[in-house]
C-alpha positions as CSV (number, residue, x, y, z in Angstrom):
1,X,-10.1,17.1,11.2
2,X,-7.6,15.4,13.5
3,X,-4.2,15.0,12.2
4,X,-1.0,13.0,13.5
5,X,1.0,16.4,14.2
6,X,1.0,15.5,18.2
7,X,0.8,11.3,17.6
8,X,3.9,9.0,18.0
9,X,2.9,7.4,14.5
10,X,2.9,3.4,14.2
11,X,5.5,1.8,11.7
12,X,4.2,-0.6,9.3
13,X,5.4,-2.6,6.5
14,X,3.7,-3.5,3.0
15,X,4.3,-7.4,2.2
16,X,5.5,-6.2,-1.5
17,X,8.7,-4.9,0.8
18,X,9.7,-8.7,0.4
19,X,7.9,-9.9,-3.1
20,X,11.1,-11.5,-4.2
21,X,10.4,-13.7,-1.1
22,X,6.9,-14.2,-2.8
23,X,5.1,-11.9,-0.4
24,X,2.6,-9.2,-1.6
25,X,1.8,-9.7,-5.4
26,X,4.1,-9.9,-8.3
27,X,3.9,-6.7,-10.2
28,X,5.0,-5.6,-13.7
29,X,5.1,-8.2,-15.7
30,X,3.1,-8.8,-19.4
31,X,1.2,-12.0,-17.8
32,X,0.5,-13.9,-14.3
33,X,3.2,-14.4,-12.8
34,X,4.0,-15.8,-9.1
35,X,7.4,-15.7,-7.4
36,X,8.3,-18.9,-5.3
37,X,7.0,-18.0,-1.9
38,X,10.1,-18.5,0.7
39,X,8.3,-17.2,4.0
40,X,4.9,-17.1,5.0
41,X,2.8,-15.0,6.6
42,X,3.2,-16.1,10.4
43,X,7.2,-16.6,10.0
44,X,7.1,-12.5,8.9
45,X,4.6,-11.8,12.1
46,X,7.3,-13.3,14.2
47,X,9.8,-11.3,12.3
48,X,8.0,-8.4,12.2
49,X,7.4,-7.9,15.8
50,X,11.8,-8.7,16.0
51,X,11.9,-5.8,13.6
52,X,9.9,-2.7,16.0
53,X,7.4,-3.0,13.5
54,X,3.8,-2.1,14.8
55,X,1.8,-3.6,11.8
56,X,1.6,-5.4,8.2
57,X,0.0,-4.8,5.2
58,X,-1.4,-8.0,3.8
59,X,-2.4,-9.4,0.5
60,X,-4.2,-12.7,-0.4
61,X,-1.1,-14.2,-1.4
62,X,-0.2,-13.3,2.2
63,X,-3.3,-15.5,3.4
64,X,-2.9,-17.9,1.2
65,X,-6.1,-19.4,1.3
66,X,-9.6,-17.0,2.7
67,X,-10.7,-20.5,4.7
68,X,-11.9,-19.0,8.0
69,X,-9.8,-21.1,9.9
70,X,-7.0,-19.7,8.0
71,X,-8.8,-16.1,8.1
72,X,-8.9,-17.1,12.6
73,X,-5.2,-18.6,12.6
74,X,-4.2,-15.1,11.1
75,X,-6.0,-13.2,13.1
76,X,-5.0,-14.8,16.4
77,X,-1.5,-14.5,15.5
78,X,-1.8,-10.8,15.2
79,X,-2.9,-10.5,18.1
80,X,-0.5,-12.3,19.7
81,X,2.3,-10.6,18.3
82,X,0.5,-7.3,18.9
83,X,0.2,-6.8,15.5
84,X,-2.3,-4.5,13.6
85,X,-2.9,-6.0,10.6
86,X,-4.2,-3.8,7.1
87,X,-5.9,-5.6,3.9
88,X,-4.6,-4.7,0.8
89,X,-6.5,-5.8,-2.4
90,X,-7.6,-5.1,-6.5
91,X,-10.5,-5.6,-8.5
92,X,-8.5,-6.9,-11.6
93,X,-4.7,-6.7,-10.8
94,X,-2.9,-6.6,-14.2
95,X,-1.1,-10.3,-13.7
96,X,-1.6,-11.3,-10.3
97,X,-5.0,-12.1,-9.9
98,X,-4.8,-13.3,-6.5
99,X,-5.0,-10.4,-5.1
100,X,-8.1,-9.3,-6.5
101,X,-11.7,-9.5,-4.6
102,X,-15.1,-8.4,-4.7
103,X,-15.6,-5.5,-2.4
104,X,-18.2,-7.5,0.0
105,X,-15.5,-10.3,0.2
106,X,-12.3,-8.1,1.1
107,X,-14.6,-5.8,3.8
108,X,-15.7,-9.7,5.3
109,X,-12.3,-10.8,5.2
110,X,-10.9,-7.8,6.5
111,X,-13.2,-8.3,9.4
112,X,-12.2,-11.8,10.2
113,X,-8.3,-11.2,10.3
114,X,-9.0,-8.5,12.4
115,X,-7.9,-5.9,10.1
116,X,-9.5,-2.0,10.4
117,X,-9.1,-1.0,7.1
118,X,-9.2,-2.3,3.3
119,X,-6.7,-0.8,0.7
120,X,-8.2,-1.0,-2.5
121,X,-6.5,-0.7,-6.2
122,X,-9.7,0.8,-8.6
123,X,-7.4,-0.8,-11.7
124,X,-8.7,1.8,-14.1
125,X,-7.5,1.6,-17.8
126,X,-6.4,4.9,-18.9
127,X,-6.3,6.1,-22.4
128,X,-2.9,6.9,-24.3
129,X,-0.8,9.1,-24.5
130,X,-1.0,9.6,-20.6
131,X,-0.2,13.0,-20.8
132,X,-3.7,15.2,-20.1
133,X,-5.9,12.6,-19.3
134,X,-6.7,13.0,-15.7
135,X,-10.2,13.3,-15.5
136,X,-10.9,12.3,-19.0
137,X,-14.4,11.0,-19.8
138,X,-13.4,7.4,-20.0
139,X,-11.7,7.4,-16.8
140,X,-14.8,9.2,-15.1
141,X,-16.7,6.3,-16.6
142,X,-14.8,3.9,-14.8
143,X,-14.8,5.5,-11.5
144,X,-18.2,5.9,-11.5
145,X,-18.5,2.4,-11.7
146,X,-16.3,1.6,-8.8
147,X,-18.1,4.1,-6.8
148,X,-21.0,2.4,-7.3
149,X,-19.5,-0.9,-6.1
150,X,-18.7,0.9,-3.0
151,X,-21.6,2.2,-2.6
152,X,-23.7,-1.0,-2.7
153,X,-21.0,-2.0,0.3
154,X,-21.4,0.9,2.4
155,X,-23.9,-0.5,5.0
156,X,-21.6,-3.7,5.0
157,X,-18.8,-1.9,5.8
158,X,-20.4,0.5,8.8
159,X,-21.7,-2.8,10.5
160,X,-18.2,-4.8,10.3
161,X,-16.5,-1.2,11.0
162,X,-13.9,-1.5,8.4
163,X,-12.6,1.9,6.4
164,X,-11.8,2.1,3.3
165,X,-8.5,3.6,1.4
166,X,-8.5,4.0,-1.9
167,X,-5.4,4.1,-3.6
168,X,-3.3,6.4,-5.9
169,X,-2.1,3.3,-7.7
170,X,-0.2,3.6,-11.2
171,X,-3.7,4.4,-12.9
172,X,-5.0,7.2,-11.0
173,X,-4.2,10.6,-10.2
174,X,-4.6,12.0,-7.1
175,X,-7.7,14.5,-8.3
176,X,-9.2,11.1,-9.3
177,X,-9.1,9.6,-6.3
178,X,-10.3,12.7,-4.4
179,X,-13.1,13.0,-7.1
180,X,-14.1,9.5,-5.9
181,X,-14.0,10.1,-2.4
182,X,-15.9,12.8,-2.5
183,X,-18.8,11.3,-4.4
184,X,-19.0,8.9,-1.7
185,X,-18.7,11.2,1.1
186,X,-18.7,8.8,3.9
187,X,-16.0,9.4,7.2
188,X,-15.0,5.9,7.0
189,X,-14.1,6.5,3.0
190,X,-10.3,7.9,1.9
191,X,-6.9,7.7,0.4
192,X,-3.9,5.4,0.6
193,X,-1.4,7.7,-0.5
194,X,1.8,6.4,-2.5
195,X,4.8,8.6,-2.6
196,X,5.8,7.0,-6.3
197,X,3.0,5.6,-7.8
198,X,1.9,9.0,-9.4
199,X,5.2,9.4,-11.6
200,X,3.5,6.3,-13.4
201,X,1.0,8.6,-15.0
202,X,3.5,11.6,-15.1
203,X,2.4,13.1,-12.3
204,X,4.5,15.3,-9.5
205,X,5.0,13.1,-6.5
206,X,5.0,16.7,-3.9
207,X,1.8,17.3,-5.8
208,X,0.1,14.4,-5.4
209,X,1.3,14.0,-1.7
210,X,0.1,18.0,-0.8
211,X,-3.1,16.9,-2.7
212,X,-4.1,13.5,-0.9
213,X,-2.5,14.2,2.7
214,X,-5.9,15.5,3.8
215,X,-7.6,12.8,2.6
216,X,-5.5,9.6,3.7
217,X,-6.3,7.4,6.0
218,X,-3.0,5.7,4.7
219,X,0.2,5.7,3.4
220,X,2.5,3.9,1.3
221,X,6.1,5.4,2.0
222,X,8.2,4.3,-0.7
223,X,11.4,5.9,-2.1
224,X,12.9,5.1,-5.5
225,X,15.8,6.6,-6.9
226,X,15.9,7.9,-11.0
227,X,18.6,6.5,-13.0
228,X,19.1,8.1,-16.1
229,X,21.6,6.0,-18.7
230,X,21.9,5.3,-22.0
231,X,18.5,3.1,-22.4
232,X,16.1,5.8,-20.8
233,X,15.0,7.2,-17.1
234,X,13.9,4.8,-15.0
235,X,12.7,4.5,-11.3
236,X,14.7,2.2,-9.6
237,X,13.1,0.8,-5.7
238,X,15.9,1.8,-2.8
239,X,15.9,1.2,0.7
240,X,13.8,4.4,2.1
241,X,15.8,7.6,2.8
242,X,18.3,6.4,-0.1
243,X,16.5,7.9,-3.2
244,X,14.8,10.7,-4.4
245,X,11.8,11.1,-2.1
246,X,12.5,13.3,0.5
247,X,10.6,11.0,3.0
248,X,11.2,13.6,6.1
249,X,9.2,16.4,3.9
250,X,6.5,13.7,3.3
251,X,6.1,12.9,6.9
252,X,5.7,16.2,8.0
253,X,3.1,17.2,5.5
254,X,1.4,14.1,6.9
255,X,1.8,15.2,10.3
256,X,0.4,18.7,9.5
257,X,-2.1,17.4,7.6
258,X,-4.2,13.7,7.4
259,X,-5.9,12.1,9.6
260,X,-3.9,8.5,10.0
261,X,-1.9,7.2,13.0
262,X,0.6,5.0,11.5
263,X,3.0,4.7,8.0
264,X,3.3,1.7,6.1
265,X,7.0,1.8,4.1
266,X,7.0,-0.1,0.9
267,X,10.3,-1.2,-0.6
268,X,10.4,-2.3,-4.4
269,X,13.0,-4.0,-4.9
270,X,14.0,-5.3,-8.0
271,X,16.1,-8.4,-8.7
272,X,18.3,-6.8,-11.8
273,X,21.1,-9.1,-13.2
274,X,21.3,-11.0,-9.8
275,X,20.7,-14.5,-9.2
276,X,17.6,-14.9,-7.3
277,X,19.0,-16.0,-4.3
278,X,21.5,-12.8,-4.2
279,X,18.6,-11.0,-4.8
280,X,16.5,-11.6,-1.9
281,X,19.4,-11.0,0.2
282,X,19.7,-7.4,-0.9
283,X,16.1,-6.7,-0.8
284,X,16.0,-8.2,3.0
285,X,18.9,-5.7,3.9
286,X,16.9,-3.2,2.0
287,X,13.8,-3.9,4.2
288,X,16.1,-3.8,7.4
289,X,17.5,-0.8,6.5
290,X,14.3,1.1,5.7
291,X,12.9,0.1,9.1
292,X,16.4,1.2,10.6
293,X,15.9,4.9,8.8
294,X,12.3,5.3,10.0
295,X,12.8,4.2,13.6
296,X,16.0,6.3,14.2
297,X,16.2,9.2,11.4
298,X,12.6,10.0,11.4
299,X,11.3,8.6,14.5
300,X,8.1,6.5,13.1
301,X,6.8,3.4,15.5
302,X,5.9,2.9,18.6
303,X,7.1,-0.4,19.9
304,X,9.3,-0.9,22.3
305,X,9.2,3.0,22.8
């Protein structure tokens, strides 16, 4: 297997970095929700290419509408900012069901943005208590069934030559998701790796990482900090190299061990007691900073290099 030990590794950033801006996908909330989008997809490209970024991860909020002129617009100006562009969707995203896609649809709209690669969210529903459950019989029911979605897709995906990544999200664990790759067994078939996701089913985040680094064609970076206070222990989204992920250790066990080129950082910001419009002002500084700490502290991207 070729690993990244010797590349300079590409810096890109997942739209949720800015879902205050209503970018990405909203996330945690009882029913649909949809933040007031602020900036669209070309205003970030031009942005993004400002910022030393090399690529974005994009949603279908991102797109807005899967029109192919739309799909071609998008495309094109990927290009012309020099841009690679990845496809991130679900098949039944919890309250945001934009995002979600048949898995013929997101390979054929991957292809006509141009992107190389589809992230996918396998949205499994665990049984409670959490604690135990990885690999329990339910779940393994469930996978099985998105394996065999993939499955039907393969040939689909080999002509349009788009991989797939298949994501740690906050219902899997990472022997899950290698369980599932495995069955399918295909070289254009891995893992997105998220540093944080796995403490959502009480799983080690160093684990999870040592686990799926062969595997991942992909990475989210993100880097919460825990709070504990008087109402609990929660995970709070910091700009990276501010909380308690030790992103350098991450990126070397990447280096010494999967197969991608490039790190997509993921900021989740959270709006708190702010007003919104305070809000969005921290989480922009947030995504500036990150991009500051990967360029110059860990010495990810390649543009303008």
């Amino acid at each position: 297997m070729t690993t990244c030990r010797e590349k300079r590794l590409k810096l890109g950033m997942h739209t949720y970095t800015l879902h205050l801006s209503g970018l990405g996908e909203s996330w945690g909330f009882n029913s649909e929700h949809a933040y007031e989008k602020t900036i669209d997809l070309l205003e970030l490209m031009e942005l993004a290419a400002e910022w030393g970024l090399d690529g974005l991860h994009v949603t279908n909020v991102d797109l807005e509408s899967r029109d192919p002129k739309r799909l071609a617009e998008v495309k094109a100006a990927a290009k012309g900012h020099d841009l690679y562009l990845e496809y991130n969707v679900s098949f039944n995203a919890p309250c945001d069901p934009r995002v979600n896609s048949s898995v013929r649809q997101a390979f054929c709209t991957a292809h006509a943005i141009g992107a190389d690669l589809v992230k996918y969210s396998l949205d499994i529903e665990r049984p409670r208590p959490l604690y135990g459950t990885c690999m329990h019989p339910d779940v393994i029911r469930q996978l099985s069934n998105r394996c065999n979605e993939f499955k039907a897709n393969i040939a689909l995906m080999e002509k349009l030559g788009v991989r797939l990544a298949i994501e740690n999200h906050c219902d899997t664990y990472a022997d899950e998701i290698i369980w599932i790759i495995e069955q399918l067994n295909h070289p254009m078939i891995g893992a997105c790796l998220d540093t944080i996701n796995p403490l959502v089913v009480l799983e080690g985040p160093e684990q999870a990482v040592n686990k799926l680094a062969p595997y991942a064609f992909c990475c989210h970076l993100c880097d919460n900090k825990l709070v504990v206070d008087a109402n609990g222990t929660h995970s709070i989204g910091v700009a990276i190299g501010t909380g308690d992920i030790d992103c350098n250790k991450v990126l070397q066990t990447l280096r010494d061990n999967a197969p991608l080129d490039r790190i997509t950082f993921e900021v989740e910001w959270e709006m708190g007691e702010d007003s919104m419009e305070v809000a969005r002002k921290k989480e922009l500084q947030a995504c500036l900073d990150s991009i500051d700490y990967l360029r110059n502290v860990l010495g990810i991207g390649a543009r303008n290099r």
